[in-house]
mmCIF file of the C-alpha atoms, coordinates in Angstrom:
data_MODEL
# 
_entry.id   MODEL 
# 
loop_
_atom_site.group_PDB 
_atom_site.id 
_atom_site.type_symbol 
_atom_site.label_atom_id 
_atom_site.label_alt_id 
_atom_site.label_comp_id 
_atom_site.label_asym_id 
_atom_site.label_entity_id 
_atom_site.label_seq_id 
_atom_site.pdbx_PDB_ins_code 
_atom_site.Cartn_x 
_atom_site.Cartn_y 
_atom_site.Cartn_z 
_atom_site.occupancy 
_atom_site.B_iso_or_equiv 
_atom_site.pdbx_formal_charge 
_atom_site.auth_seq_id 
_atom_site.auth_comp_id 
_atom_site.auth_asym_id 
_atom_site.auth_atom_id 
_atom_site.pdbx_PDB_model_num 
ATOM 1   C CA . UNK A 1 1   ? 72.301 8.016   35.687 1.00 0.00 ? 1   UNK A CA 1 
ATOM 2   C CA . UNK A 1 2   ? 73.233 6.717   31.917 1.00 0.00 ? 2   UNK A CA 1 
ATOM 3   C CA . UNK A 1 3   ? 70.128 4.506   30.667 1.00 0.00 ? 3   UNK A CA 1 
ATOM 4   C CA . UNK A 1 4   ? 71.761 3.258   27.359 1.00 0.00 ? 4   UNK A CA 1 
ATOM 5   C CA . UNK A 1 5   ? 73.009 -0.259  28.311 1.00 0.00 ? 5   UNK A CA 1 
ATOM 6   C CA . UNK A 1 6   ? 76.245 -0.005  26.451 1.00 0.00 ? 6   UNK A CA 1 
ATOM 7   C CA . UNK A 1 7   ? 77.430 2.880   28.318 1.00 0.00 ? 7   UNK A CA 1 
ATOM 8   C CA . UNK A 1 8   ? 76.503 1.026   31.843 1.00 0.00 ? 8   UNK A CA 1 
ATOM 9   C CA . UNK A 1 9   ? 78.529 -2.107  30.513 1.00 0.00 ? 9   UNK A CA 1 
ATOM 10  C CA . UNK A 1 10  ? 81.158 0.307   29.243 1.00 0.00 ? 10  UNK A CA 1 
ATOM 11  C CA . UNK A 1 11  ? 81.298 1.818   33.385 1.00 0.00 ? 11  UNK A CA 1 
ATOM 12  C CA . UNK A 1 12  ? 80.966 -2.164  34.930 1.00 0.00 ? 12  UNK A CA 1 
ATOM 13  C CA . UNK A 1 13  ? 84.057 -2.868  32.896 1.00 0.00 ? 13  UNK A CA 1 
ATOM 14  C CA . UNK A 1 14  ? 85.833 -0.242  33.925 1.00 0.00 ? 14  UNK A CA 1 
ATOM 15  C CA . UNK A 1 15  ? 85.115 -0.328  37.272 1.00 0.00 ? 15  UNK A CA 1 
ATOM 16  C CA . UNK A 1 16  ? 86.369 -3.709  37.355 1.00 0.00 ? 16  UNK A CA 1 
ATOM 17  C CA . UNK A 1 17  ? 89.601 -3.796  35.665 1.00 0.00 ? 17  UNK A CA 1 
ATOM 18  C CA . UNK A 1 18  ? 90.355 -0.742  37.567 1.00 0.00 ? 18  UNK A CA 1 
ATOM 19  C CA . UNK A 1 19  ? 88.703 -0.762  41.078 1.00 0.00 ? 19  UNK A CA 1 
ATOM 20  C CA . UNK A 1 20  ? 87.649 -3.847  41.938 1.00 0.00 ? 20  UNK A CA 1 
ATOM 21  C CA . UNK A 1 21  ? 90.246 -6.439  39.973 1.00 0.00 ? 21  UNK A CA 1 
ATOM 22  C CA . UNK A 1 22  ? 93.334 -4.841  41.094 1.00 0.00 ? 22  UNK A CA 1 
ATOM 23  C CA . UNK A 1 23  ? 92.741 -5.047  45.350 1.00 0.00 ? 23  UNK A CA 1 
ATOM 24  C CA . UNK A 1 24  ? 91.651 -8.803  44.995 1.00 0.00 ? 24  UNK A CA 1 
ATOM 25  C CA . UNK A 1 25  ? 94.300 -10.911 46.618 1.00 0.00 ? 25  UNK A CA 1 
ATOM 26  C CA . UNK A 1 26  ? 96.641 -12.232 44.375 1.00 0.00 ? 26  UNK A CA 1 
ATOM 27  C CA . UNK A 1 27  ? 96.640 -15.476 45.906 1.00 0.00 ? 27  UNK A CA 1 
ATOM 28  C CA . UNK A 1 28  ? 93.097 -15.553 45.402 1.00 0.00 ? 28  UNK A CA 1 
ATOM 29  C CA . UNK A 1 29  ? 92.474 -17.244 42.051 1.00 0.00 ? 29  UNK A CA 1 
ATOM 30  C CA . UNK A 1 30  ? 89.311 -18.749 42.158 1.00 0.00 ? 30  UNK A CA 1 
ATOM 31  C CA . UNK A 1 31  ? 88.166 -14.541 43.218 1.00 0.00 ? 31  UNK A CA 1 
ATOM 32  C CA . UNK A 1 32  ? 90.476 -13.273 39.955 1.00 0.00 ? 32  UNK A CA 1 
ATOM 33  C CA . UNK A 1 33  ? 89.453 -15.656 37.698 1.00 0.00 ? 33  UNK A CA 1 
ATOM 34  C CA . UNK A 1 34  ? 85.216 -14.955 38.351 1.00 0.00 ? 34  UNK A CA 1 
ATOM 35  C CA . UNK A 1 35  ? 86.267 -11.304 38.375 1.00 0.00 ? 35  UNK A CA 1 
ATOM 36  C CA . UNK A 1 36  ? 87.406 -11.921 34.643 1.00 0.00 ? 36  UNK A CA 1 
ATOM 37  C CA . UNK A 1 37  ? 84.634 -14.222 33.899 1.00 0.00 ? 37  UNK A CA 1 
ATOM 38  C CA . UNK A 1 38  ? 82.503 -10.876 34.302 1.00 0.00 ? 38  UNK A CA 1 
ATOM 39  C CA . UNK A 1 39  ? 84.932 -8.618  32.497 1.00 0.00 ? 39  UNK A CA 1 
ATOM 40  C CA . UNK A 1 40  ? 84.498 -10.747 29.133 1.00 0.00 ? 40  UNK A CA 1 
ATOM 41  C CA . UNK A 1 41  ? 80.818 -11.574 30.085 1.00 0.00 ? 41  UNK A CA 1 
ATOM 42  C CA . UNK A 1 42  ? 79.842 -8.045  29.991 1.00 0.00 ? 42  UNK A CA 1 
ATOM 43  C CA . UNK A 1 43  ? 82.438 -7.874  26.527 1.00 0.00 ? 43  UNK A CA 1 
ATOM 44  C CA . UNK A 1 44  ? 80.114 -10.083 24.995 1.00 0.00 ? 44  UNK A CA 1 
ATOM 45  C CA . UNK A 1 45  ? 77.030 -8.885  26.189 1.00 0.00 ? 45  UNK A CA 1 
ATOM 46  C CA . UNK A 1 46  ? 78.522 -5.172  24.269 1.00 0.00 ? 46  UNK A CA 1 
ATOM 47  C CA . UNK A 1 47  ? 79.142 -7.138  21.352 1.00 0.00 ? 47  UNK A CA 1 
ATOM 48  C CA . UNK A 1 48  ? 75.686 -9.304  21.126 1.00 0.00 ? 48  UNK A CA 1 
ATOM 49  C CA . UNK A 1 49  ? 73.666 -5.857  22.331 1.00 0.00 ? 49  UNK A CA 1 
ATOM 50  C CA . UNK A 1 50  ? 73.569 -4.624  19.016 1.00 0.00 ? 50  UNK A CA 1 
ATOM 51  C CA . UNK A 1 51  ? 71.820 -7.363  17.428 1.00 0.00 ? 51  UNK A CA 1 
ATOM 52  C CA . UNK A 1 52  ? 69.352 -8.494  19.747 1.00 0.00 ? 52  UNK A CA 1 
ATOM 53  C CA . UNK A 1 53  ? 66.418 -6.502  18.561 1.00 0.00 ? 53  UNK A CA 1 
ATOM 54  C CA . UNK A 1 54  ? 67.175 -8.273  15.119 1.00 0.00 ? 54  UNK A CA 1 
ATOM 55  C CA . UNK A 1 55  ? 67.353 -11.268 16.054 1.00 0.00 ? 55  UNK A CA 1 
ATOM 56  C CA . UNK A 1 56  ? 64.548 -11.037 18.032 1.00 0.00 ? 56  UNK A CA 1 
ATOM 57  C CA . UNK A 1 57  ? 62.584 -10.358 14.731 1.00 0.00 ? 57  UNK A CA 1 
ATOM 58  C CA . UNK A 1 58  ? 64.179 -12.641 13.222 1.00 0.00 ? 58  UNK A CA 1 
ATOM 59  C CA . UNK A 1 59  ? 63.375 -15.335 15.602 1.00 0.00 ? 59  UNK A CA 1 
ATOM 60  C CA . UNK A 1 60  ? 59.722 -13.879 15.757 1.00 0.00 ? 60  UNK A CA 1 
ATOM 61  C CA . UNK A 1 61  ? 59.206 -14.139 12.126 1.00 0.00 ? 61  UNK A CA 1 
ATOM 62  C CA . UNK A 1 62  ? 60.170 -17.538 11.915 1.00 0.00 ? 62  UNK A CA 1 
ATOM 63  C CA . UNK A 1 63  ? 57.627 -18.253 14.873 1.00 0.00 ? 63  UNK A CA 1 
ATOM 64  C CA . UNK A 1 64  ? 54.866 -16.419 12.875 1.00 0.00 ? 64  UNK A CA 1 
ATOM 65  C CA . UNK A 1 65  ? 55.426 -18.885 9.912  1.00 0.00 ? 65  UNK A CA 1 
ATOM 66  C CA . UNK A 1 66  ? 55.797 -21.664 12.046 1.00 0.00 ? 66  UNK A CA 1 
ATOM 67  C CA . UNK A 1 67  ? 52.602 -21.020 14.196 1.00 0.00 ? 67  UNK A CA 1 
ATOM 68  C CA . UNK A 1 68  ? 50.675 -20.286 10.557 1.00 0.00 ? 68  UNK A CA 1 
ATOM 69  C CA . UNK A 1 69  ? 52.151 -24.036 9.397  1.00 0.00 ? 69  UNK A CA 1 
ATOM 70  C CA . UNK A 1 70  ? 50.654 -25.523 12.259 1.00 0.00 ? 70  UNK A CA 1 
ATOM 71  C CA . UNK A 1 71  ? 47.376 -23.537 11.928 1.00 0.00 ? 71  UNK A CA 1 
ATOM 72  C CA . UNK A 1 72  ? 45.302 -26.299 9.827  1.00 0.00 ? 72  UNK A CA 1 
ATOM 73  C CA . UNK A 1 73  ? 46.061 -28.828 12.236 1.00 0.00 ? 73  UNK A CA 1 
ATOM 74  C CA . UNK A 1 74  ? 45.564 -27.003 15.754 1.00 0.00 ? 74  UNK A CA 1 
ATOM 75  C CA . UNK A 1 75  ? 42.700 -28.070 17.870 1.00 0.00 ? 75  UNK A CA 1 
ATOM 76  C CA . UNK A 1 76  ? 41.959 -24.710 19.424 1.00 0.00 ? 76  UNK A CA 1 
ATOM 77  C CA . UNK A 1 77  ? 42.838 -22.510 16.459 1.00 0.00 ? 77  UNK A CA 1 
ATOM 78  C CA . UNK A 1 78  ? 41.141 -19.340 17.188 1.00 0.00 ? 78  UNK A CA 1 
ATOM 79  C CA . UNK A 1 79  ? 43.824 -18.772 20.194 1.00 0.00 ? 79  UNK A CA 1 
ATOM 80  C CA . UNK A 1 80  ? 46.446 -19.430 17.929 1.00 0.00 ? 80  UNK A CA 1 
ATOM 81  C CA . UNK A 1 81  ? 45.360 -16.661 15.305 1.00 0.00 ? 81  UNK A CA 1 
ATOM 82  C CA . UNK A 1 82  ? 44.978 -13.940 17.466 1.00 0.00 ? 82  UNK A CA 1 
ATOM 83  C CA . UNK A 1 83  ? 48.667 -14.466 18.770 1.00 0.00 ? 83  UNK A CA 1 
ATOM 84  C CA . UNK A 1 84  ? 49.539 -14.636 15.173 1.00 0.00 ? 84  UNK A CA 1 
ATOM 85  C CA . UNK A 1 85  ? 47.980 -11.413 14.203 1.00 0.00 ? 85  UNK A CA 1 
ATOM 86  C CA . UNK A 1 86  ? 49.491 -9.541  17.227 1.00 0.00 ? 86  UNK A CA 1 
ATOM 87  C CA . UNK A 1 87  ? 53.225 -10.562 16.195 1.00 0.00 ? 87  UNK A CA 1 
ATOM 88  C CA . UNK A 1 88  ? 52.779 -10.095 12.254 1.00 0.00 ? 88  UNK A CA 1 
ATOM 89  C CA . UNK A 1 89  ? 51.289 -6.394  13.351 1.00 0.00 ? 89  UNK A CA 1 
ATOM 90  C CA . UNK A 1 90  ? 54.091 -6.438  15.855 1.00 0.00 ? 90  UNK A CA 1 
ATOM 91  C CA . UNK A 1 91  ? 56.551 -7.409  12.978 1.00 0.00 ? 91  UNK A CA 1 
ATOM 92  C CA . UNK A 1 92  ? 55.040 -4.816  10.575 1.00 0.00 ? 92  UNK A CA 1 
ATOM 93  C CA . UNK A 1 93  ? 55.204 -1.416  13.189 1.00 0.00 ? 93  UNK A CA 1 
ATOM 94  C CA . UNK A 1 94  ? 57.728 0.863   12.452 1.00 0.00 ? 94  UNK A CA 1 
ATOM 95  C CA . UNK A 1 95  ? 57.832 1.962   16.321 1.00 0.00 ? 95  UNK A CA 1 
ATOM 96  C CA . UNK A 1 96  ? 56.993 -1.672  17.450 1.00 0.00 ? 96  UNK A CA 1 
ATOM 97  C CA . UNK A 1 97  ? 59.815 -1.990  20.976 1.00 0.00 ? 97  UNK A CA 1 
ATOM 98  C CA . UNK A 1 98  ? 62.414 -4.543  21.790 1.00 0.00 ? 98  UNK A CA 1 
ATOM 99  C CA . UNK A 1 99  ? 59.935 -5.517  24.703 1.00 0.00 ? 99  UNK A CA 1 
ATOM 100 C CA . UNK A 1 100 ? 56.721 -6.207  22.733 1.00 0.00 ? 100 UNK A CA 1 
ATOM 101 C CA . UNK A 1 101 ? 59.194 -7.795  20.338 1.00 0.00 ? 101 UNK A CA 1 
ATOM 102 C CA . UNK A 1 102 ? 59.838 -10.166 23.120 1.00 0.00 ? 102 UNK A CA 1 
ATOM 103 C CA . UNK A 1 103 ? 56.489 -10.372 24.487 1.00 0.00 ? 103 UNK A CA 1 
ATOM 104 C CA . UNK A 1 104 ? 55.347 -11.340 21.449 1.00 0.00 ? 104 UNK A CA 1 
ATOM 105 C CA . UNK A 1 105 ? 57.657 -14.289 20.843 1.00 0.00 ? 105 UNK A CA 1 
ATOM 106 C CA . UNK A 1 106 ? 57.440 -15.618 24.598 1.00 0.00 ? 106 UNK A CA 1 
ATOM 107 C CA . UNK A 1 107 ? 53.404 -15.870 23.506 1.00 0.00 ? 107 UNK A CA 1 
ATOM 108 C CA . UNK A 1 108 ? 54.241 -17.562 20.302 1.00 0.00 ? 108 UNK A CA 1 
ATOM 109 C CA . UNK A 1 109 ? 56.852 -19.819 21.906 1.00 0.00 ? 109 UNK A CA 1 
ATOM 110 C CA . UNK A 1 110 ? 53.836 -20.694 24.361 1.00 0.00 ? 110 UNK A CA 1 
ATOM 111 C CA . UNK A 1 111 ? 51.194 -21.440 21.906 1.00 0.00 ? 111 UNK A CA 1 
ATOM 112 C CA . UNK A 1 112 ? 53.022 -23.173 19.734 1.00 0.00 ? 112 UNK A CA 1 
ATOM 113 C CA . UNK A 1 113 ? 53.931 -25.704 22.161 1.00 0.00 ? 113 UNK A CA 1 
ATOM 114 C CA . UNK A 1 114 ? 50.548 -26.045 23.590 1.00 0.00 ? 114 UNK A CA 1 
ATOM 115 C CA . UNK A 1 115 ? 49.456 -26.364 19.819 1.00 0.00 ? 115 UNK A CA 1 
ATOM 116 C CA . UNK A 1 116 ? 52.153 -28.947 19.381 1.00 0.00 ? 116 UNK A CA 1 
ATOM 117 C CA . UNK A 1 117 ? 51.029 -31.183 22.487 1.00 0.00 ? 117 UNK A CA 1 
ATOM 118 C CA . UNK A 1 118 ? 47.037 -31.243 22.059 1.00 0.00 ? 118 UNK A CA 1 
ATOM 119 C CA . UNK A 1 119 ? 47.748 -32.686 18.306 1.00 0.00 ? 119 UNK A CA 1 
ATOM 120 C CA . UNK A 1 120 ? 50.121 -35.011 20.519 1.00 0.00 ? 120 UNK A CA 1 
ATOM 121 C CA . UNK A 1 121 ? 47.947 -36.158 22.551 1.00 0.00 ? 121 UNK A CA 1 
ATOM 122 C CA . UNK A 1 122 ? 45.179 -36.036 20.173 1.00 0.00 ? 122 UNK A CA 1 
ATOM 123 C CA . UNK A 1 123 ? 43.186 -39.059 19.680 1.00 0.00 ? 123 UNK A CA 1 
ATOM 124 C CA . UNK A 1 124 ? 42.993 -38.956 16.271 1.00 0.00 ? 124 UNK A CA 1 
ATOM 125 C CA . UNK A 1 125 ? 45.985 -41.439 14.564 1.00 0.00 ? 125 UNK A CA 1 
ATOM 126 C CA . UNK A 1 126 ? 46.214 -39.223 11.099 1.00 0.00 ? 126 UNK A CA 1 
ATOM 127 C CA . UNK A 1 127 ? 47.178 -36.212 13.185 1.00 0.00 ? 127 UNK A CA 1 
ATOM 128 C CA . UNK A 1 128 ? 50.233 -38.168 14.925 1.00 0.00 ? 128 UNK A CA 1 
ATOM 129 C CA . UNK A 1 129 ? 53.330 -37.912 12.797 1.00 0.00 ? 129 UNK A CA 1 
ATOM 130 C CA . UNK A 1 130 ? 51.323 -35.921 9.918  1.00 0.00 ? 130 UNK A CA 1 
ATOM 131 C CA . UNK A 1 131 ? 52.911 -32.910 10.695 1.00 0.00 ? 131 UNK A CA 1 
ATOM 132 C CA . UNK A 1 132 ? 55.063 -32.131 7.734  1.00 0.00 ? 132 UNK A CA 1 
ATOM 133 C CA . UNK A 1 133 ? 55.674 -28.405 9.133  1.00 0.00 ? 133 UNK A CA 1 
ATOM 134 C CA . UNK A 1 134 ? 58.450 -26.159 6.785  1.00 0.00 ? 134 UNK A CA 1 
ATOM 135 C CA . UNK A 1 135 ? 59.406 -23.169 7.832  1.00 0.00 ? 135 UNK A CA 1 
ATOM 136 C CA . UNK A 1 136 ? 60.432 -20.411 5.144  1.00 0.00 ? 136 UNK A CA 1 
ATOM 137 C CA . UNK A 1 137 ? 62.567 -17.058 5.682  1.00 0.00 ? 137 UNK A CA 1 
# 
């Protein structure tokens, strides 16, 4: 069994222009046209593959500095920091994997929007609509 994910894409799409694509009733549209949705679906998905791990650190790296923004203002900021620290070390390692990649900005995605609806809800007015946040590449 191939592991690399372009290979198995490379297999699904050939399997389906040549097995699968050719004994669907002609007649049958609706069947021929879905069967071609997934042919260029899985093109895509060989196309985007590439790139994912950076824009997953791109996308992570602009959570970092977004989460660090929001920092001074955060109720509960001790959570936040820790979640900060793991990405940036996540960010920094050499060997660091496309999954803790993604753990790390599912986390960050989380925090930040619990960070973003306790000032909210806060009861303090100067916190409402203070939040000049920038983030910087």
């Amino acid at each position: 069994m191939q592991l690399r994910p372009e290979i198995q894409l490379q297999s699904m799409i050939k399997a389906m222009k040549d097995t699968i694509i050719p004994v669907l009733a002609p007649d049958n549209k609706p069947a021929r046209e879905q069967a071609q949705l997934i042919v260029e679906t899985m093109r895509l998905m060989q196309k985007q593959l590439p790139i994912m791990y950076d824009f997953d650190r791109d996308e992570l790296s602009r959570l970092v500095a977004l989460a660090e923004s929001l920092q001074a203002e955060a109720d509960d900021e001790e959570g936040l920091n820790g979640v900060v620290r793991s990405a940036k070390h996540a960010l920094a390692g050499a060997s660091t994997t496309p999954k803790v990649l993604e753990q790390e900005i599912k986390r960050l995605r989380k925090l930040i929007g619990e960070c973003v609806t306790r000032t909210y809800q806060s009861a303090d007015p100067a916190k409402k609509g203070s939040s000049r946040v920038s983030v910087k590449k």
